[in-house]
N, C-alpha and C positions, 0 to 999 in steps of 0.2 A: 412652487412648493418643494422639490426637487432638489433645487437650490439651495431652499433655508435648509433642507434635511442634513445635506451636504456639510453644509455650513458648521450644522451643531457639531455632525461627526468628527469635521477636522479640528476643532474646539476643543473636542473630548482628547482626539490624539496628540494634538497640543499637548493639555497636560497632564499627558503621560510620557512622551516624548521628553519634553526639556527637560523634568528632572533624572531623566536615566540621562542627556546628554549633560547636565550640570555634574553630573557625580561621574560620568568619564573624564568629562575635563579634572577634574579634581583627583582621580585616580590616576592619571595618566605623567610620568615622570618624564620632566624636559628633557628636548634632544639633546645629544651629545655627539656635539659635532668636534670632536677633538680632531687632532692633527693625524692622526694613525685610523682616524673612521675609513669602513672599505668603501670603494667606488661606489657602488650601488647598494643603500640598503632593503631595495627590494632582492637583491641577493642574502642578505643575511634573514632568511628564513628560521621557522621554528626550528629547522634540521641541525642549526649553530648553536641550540639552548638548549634543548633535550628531546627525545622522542617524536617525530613529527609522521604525519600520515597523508596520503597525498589523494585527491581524488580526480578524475575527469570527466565526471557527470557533466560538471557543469559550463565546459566550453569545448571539449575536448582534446583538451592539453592539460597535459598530468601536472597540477597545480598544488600546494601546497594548504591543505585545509584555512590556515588563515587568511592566504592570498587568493582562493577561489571567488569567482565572482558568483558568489550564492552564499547563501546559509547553506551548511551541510555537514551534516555526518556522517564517517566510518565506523562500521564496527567489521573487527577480523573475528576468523574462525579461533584464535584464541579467545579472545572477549567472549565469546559464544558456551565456548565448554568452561568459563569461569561463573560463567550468570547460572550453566546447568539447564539450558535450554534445551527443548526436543523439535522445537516447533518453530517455527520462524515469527508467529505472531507472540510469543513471550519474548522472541526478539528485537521485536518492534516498538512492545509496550517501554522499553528503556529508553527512548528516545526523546526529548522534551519538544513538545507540541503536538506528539501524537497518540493519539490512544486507541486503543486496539477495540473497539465496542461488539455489538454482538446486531446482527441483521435477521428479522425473521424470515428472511430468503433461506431455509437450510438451514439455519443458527450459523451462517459464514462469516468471515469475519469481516468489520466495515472499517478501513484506518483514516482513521479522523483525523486531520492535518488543521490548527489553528479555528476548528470550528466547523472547518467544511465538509459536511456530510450530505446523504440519501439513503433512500431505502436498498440501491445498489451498488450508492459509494462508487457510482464511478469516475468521482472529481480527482481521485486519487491513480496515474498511471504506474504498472507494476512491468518492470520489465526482468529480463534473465537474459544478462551478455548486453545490455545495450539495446533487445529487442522487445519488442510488448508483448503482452502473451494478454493483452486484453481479447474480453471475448464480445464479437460483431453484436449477438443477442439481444447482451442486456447491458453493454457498455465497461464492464466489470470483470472482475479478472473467473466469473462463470459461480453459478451457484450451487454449485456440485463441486468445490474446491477439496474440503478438507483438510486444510492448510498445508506443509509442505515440512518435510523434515529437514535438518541440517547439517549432517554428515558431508554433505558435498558441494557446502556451500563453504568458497573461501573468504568473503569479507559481500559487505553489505552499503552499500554507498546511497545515503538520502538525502535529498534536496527539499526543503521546508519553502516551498514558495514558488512561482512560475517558472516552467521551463520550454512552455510552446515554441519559441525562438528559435529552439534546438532541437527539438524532440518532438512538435509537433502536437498532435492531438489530446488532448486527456492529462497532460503537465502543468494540468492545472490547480491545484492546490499544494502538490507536492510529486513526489517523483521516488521509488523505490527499486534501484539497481541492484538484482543478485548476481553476484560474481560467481560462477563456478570453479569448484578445483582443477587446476593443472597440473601440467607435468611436475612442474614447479613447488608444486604446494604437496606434492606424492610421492616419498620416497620410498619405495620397497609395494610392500604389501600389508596391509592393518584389519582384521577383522575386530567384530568384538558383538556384545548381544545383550540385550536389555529386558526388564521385564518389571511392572509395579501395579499401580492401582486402574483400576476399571479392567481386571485382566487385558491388559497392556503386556504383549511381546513382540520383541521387536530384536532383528538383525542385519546386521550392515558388514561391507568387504569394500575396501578402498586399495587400488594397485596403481602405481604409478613406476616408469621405466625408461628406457631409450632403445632401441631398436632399429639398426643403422640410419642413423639421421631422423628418424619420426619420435618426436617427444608423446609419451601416450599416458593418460590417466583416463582410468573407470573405478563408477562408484555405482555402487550397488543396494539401495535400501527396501527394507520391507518390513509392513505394521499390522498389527491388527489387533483391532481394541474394541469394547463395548462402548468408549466411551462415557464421559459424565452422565448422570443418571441423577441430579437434583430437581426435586416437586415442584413443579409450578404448581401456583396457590390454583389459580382458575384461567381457562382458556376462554375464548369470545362465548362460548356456548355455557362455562360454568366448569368444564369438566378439570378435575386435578388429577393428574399423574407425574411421571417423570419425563425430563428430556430425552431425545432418541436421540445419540450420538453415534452409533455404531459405524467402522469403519475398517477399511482393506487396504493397502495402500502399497503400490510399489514402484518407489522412485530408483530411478537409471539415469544415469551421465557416460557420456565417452567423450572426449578431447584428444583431438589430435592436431599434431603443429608437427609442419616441416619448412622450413626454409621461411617463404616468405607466405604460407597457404596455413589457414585454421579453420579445422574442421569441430564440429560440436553436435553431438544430437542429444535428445534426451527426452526421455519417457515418464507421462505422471499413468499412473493407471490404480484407477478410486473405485472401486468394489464396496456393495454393501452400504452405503452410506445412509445413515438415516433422516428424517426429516426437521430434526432440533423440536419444536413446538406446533412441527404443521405447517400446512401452506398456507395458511388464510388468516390466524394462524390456531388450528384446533388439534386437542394433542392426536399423531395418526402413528400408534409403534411399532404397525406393520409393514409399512410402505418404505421402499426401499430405491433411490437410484445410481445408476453409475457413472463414469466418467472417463473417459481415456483422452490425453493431452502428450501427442508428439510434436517434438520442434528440429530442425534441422537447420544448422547456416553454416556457410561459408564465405568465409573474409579472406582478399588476398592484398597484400598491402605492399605498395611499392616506396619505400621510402629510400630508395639509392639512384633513384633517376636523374635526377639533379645533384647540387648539395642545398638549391634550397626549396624544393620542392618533393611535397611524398602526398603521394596516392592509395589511397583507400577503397574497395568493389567488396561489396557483399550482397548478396542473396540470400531468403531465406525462407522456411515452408512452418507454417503451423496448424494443427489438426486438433480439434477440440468435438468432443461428443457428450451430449446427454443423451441416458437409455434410463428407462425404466423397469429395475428389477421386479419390483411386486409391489402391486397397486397402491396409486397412492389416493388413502381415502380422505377428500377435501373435507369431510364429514358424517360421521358415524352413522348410521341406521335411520331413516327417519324423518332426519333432523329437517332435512328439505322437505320432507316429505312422503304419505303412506306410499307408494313408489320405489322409492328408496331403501330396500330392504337391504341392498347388503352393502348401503352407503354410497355418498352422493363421489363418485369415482372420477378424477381423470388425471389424465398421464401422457406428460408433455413432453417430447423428444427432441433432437436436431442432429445434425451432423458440419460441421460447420471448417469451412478451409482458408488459412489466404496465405499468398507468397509475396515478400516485397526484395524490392531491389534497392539497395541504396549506391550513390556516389559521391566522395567528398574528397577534395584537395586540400593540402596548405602550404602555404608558399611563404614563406619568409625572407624574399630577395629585395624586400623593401629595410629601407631602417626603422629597426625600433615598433616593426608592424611582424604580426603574424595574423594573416587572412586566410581563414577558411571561410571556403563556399563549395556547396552541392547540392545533386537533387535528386531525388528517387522517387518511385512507384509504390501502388501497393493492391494490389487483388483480390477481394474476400467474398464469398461467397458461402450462402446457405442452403441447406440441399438435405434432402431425408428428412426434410418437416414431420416428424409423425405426433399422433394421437390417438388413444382412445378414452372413450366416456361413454355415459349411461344420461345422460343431456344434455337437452339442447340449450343454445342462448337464442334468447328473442329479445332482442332490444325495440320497443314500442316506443310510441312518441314522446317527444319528450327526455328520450335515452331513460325511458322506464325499462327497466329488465326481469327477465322471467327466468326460469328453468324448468322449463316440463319436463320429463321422464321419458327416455328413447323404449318405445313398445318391445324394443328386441334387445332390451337392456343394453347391457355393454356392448359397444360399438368400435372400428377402425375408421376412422373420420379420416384416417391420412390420403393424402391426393385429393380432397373435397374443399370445399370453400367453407365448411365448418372448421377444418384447423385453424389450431388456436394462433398461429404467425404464416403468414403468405411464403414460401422462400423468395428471396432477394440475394443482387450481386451490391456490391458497392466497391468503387473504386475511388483513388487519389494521387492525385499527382504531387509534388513540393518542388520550389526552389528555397537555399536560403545562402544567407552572407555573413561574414562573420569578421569584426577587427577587435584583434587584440593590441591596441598601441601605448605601448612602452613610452609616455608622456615625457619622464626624467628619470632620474634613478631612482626617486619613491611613489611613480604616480603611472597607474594604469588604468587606460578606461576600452573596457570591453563593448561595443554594439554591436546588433545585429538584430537580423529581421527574418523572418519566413513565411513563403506564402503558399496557401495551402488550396487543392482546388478538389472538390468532391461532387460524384457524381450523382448524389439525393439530394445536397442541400444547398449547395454552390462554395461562394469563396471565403476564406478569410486569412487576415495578414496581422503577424504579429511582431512586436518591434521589443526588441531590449536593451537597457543600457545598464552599466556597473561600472563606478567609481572608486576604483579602490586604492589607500593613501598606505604606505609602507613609512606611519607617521616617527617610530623609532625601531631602531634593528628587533625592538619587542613588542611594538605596537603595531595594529593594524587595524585602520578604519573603513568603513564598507556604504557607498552610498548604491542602493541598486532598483531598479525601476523595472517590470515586466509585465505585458499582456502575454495571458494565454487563453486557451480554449476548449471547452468540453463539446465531442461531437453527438447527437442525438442519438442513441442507438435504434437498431433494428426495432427492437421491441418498442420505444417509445413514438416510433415513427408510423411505425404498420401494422402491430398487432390488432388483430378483429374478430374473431368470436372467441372472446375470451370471458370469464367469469368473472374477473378482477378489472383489468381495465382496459381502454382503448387506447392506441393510437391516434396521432396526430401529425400525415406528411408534412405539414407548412410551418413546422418546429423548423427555429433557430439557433444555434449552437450558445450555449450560455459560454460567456465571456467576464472575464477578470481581471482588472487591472491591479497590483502592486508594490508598494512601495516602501523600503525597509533600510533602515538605520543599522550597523551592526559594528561590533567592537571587541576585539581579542588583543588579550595580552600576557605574553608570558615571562611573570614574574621571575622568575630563575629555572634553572632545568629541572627541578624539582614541581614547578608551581605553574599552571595556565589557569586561564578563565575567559569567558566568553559573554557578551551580552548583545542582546538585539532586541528591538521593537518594529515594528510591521503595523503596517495598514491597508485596508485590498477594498475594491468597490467589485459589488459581482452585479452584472445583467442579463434580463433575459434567463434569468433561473430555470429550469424544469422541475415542475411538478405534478404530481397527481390531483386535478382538482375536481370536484362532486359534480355531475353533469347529470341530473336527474335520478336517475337509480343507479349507477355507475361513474367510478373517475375515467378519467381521460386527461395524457396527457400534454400538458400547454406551458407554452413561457409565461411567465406570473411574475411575482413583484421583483425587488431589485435587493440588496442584502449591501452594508458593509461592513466590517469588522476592524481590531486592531488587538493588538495585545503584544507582549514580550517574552523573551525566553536567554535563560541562564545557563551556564555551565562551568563546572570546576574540572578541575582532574587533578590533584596532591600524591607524588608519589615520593614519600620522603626518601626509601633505599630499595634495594632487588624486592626485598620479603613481602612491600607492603604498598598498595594502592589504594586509595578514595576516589571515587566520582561520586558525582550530586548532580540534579541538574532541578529545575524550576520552570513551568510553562505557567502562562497566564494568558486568556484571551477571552474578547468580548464580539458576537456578533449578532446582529441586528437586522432585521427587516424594516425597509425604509418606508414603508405606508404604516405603521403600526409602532414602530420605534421601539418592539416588545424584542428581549434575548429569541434569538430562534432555535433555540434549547438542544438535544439531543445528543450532550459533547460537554464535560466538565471544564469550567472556566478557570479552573488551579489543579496544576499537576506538580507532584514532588517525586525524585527517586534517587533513591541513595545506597551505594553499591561497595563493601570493600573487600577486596583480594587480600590475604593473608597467607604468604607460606612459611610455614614456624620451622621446616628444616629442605631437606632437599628432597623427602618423600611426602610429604604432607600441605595440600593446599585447601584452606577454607574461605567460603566466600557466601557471605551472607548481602542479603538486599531488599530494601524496602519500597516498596510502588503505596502510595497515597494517590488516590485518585477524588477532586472534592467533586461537590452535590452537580448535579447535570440538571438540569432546568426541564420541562416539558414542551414540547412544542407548543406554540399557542394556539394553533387550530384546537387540540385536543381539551385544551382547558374548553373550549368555548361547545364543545360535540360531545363531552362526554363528562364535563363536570368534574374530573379530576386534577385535583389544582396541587398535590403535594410534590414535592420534587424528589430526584434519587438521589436518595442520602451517599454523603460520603464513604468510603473504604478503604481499609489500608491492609496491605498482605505482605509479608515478611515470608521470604523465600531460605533456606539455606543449602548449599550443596559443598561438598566433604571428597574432596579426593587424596587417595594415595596412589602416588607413581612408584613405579618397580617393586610391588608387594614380592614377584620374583621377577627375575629378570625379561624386560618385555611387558609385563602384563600389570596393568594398572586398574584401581576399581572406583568408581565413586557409583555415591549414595546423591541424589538431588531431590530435598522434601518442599512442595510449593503449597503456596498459603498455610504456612506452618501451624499459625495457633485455630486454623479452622472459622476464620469471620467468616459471614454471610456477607456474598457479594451478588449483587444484583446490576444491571444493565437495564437501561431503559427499553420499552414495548412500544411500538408503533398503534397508533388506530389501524382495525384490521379493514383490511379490502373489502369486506361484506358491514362495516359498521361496529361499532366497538371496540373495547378494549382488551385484550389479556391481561394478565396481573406480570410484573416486570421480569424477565428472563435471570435468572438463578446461573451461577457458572458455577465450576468445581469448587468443592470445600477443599480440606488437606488431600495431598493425593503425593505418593512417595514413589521413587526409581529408583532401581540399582542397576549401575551398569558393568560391565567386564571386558576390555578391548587389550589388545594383544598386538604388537605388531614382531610381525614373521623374518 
C-alpha cells in the first residue's frame, strides 16, 4: 500500500517537475565556449555579472549563493531597514516558502518551511552565530519568545530544506542563521528611538570601535509595547475579547575578536509577556510570563597551521528560563467547576541550561577536494522544574482524566511527582565528514554524512549529496538530495501530570528525506532569477493523538510533500530595485491522501526600493498569502470544513537621510489599507475549537537614529 502511495506521489512530482525542467532548458542560452572563455567557469560567479551575496550555512565554505549546495537565502541589515522591519518575523515572512503563521502556544511565532509544521514548529532549527538556541522543553526555539528585534542583527542566512548532515538535530525542514553585528558592520556610535501603535516605545545604541588590537561592537535594545489587541470572535469556552500581546523586552549583544579568538554573548530578557489567546486556548488577560535567554561562545580558529589545513574549537553556554509573573488562568471562574472560584489556575516554570563543544577541520592538500570533518559534544539539562495549581490530574482507565479541586487551593507542586515535566539531562555526541570535490571546472559535487548519538533516544545518521553544474559563466544547475532529523523533545518524551497531554519515552525521532531540482540565472548585471522544485517523504511524524480523555504524544502516520519556489531581483540603476518571489507547495498525509493543511499552498511577495534623490528613500511591498486548508482531523472532530481565506497586506516605509546632519527619520506604515488577516486555530487540548486568530490591523512607526 505504501508503495502504490508512493508511486501516485512521485507521479504527481513528475508532473510538476518536467515542465519547470522543459521551460529551463528552453530559457537557458547555449554555452559559449569561445576561444577567450576563463579556465574555470565555476570561477566566473555571480560576483563577474553584478551584485552577488555569499553564504556558508550550507557547507561551511563561504560559497556563492548560486554555487551553494542548498536552496538559500540572504538577507542583509540593509534589506532589513528597506522592508521597515522591527521584528525579525516580518523578516522572515519575505522569504519564498516560508510563512511566518501564528501558534497558540503564547500566540509565538510558528515558521512554516514548504508545509512543514506543529503546534511547536520545532521541524524548523533557529540558530544565532552558527549555534541553536533551540529550547530542550519543547523542541522550539521556547514559547515565551516574543520575537526578536533587529537593530543587531547583520544579515540573516536561510536554508529551505535539510541540513542534518551538517548541523545536526532539528535541520529539518529548514534552517534560520542570525548573523550578529561586528566590529565590521559598527563604525562609531548610532543611537536612535522609535515609538507607534499599540503604545509601542522603543530605544536602541549600537558602538562599534578598535582598542589595541580588540575589534569591539555592542548593541543595545529595548521594547515595550501593549501589543496587538484584535477580538477574537469566540474562544473554546464561547468567550470574545481581545488578544493579550503585551510585552518588555531587552535585547544585548557584545562581540569581541582579537587575532585569531571571537568572543560573543548575548542577552534576551522578556518581561511581562502575555498569553495571545490563552493556553488551552481561552481568552486569560491577566496572566503574565517571563523569560531570560543568555548565550555565550567562544571560537578560536587556526587557519595558519599549515597552508592547507585550518582548525576551528568552539564552546559554548546557553541559559533559557520560564517564570511566571501573575497567574496564568487555564479558565475563568467555574468553568471546571463550583471549586473553582477564582479559576481553574496553573503555572508552569523551568530553568533550563546546556554547553556544547564543537571541533572541525578542513584540509585541502588533496586536488580539487576540500574535506571537512568534526565532532563535538553537547550538555543539557533541566532543573527548577516549578509549578503551582489549584488541581489535581487523575488520569483513570482508560487515560480517562479528571480535575478535582486541591482543598487548600492553590498549591506549590514543585519538587512532587505532580509537576507537570520530571527534570531531565540529555546529552549528544556527533561525528561528521564532509567533500567538496571540484569534479572539472563546472562540476562540483558536495557529500557528507553525520552521526549522531543521544542519550534518551539512541542513534541516527544522516547522509547528503549536492550536484552542482556551473552550466554557463550565468547559469547554474543544482541536483541535491538530504536526510535529516527532528529530535523528540523533553516535553514529548516525559511530560506526566499534565492537563493537556502526556508523554511518550519510546518516541522515535521523525525523519525526512529530500530531494530538489534547482536553477539560477543571471540574465545581465541588471537581471537574476531563480527557480526550484522540491520533493521530501517525512516518517515517523510526531503527534498529539486522542488517548481516551487525553492526547499523548506518538509516531503516527507518514506525510510527503512537493512544490516549487521562484525568485527575481531587477535592479535596472542605483535609484531603483524589484524583487518578487512565488512559493507553491503541496503536502499530504499518506494513509488518507487528504492536504494536511495548516500552511498556505501559494505565497506571492513583491518589494520595491525607490530612492528619487540622495535624501529620500521609498519602499513599498506587498505579502499575498493564499487560503490555508484545515487540518483534516479537525474537519472530522469538529465539523468545521471552511478554509482560511486568502490575505494580502501592502506595507510602506518612507525614509529620509540627513534631514540634519547625522540624523535621519523614517515613518514604516504595515498593513496599510487595514484588511482583516486571520491565521488558522488549532483543536484546543481540552476539545474544540476557537474561532481563527486575528493579527494586527494598520499599525504605524516613526523612527529617529542619529549616529555620533
Amino acid at each position: 500500500m505504501k508503495q502504490t502511495k508512493k508511486l501516485s506521489a512521485l507521479k504527481k512530482l513528475n508532473a510538476f517537475i518536467l515542465p519547470s525542467l522543459m521551460t529551463s532548458t528552453l530559457l537557458m542560452p547555449l554555452p559559449a565556449y569561445a576561444n577567450d572563455e576563463p579556465e574555470s567557469m565555476w570561477d566566473m560567479s555571480l560576483e563577474d555579472l553584478g551584485q552577488v551575496r555569499f553564504t556558508s550555512l550550507a557547507t561551511g565554505t563561504s560559497t556563492p549563493l548560486d554555487k551553494a549546495a542548498a536552496v538559500a537565502t540572504v538577507i542583509t541589515a540593509k534589506d532589513i531597514i528597506a522592508m521597515g522591519a522591527i521584528d525579525i518575523d516580518e523578516v522572515l515572512e519575505t522569504i519564498p516558502g516560508l510563512h511566518v503563521g501564528t501558534s497558540d502556544q503564547g500566540y509565538s511565532a510558528k515558521y512554516n518551511i514548504r508545509g512543514i509544521t506543529s503546534a511547536f514548529n520545532a521541524q524548523t532549527l533557529m540558530l544565532i552565530n552558527g549555534i541553536p538556541i533551540t529550547n530542550l522543553v519543547f523542541g522550539n526555539r521556547g514559547n515565551v519568545r516574543a520575537g526578536m528585534p533587529v537593530k543587531s542583527i547583520s544579515r540573516i542566512e536561510v536554508i529551505r530544506g535539510p541540513g542534518s548532515a551538517m548541523h545536526g538535530a532539528d535541520a529539518y525542514a529548514g534552517i534560520i542563521n542570525i548573523i550578529t553585528k561586528s566590529r565590521k558592520d559598527i563604525n562609531g556610535t548610532h543611537a536612535g528611538i522609535r515609538a507607534g501603535s499599540f503604545n509601542t516605545q522603543a530605544s536602541w545604541l549600537e558602538h562599534g570601535g578598535s582598542y589595541n588590537g580588540f575589534d569591539v561592537a555592542f548593541t543595545l535594545e529595548y521594547e515595550t509595547s501593549d501589543g496587538q489587541q484584535e477580538i477574537v470572535d469566540a474562544d473554546v469556552i464561547g468567550n470574545t475579547g481581545p488578544v493579550t500581546q503585551t510585552n518588555d523586552m531587552i535585547e544585548s549583544r557584545l562581540d569581541i575578536t582579537y587575532k585569531n579568538s571571537h568572543l560573543r554573548l548575548g542577552l534576551q530578557d522578556r518581561d511581562n509577556i502575555g498569553t495571545g489567546v490563552g493556553v488551552l486556548p481561552i481568552l486569560d488577560p491577566s496572566g503574565r510570563f517571563s523569560s531570560q535567554r543568555f548565550n555565550l561562545d567562544y571560537t578560536y580558529t587556526l587557519d595558519d597551521l599549515t597552508p592547507d589545513l585550518s582548525i576551528e574549537s568552539r564552546v559554548s553556554y546557553y541559559r533559557n528560563t520560564q517564570q511566571v509573573e501573575e497567574n496564568i488562568i487555564l479558565a475563568p471562574p467555574f468553568i471546571f467547576g463550583p471549586d473553582f472560584d477564582e479559576g481553574f489556575i496553573g503555572n508552569p516554570g523551568f530553568k533550563e541550561e546546556n554547553t556544547r563543544f564543537d571541533l572541525s577541520a578542513a584540509y585541502q592538500g588533496f586536488n580539487n577536494h576540500i574535506v571537512r570533518f568534526g565532532t563535538g559534544a553537547f550538555w543539557g539539562d533541566i532543573f527548577e522544574v516549578t509549578e503551582s495549581k489549584n488541581f489535581d490530574t487523575v488520569i483513570g482507565p482508560g487515560n480517562v482524566v479528571s480535575f478535582p479541586a486541591k482543598a487548600e487551593g492553590l498549591v506549590d507542586v514543585s519538587d512532587t511527582n505532580e509537576v507537570w515535566l520530571p527534570e531531565k539531562t540529555r546529552t549528544n555526541y556527533h561525528l561528521f565528514a564532509q567533500d567538496e570535490w571540484q569534479l572539472s571546472d563546472n562540476w562540483q559535487l558536495t557529500s557528507g554524512i553525520r552521526y549522531d548519538h543521544y542519550s534518551d533516544f539512541g542513534d541516527t545518521t544522516n547522509p547528503r549529496l549536492a550536484l552542482v553544474w556551473a552550466t554557463t559563466n550565468a547559469i547554474t544547475t543544482k541536483i541535491l538530495y538530504g536526510r535529516a532529523f527532528r529530535a523528540p523533545s523533553i516535553t514529548e518524551l516525559f511530560v506526566t501530570s499534565n492537563p493537556v497531554n502526556l508523554g511518550d519515552p519510546d518516541l522515535e525521532p521523525e525523519t525526512i528525506d529530500t530531494y530538489e531540482f534547482a536553477f539560477s540565472h543571471q540574465v545581465s548585471s541588471k537581471l537574476n532569477y531563480t527557480a526550484n522544485t522540491y520533493y521530501y517523504e517525512i516518517a515517523d511524524l510526531i503527534t498529539l493523538v486522542p488517548s481516551g480523555g487525553i492526547k499523548q504524544s506518538q509516531n503516527t502516520s507518514d506525510r510527503t510533500g512537493y512544490g516549487a519556489e521562484f525568485e527575481v531581483n531587477y535592479q535596472p540603476d542605483q535609484n531603483l530595485r524589484i524583487l518578487a518571489n512565488y512559493a507553491y507547495q503541496k503536502s499530504e498525509d499518506n494513509d488518507s491522501n487528504e492536504d494536511v493543511g495548516d500552511a498556505p499552498n501559494h505565497q506571492i511577495y513583491i518589494r520595491t526600493e525607490w530612492k528619487t534623490d540622495d535624501k529620500w528613500q521609498i519602499s513599498p511591498q506587498l505579502n499575498w498569502v493564499g487560503t490555508q486548508k484545515r487540518v483534516p482531523e479537525e474537519d472530522k472532530d469538529t465539523g468545521r470544513k471552511e478554509d482560511v481565506k486568502h490575505y494580502t497586506t501592502i506595507d510602506l516605509t518612507v525614509k529620509q537621510l540627513n534631514v540634519v546632519t547625522n540624523l535621519n527619520i523614517s515613518l514604516s506604515i504595515r498593513n496599510f489599507f487595514d484588511r482583516k488577516v486571520i491565521e488558522p486555530s488549532p483543536i484546543s487540548p481540552i476539545g474544540g475549537v476557537a474561532s481563527d486568530f486575528p493579527q494586527a490591523g494598520r499599525n504605524v512607526y516613526a523612527e529617529l537614529s542619529y549616529k555620533f
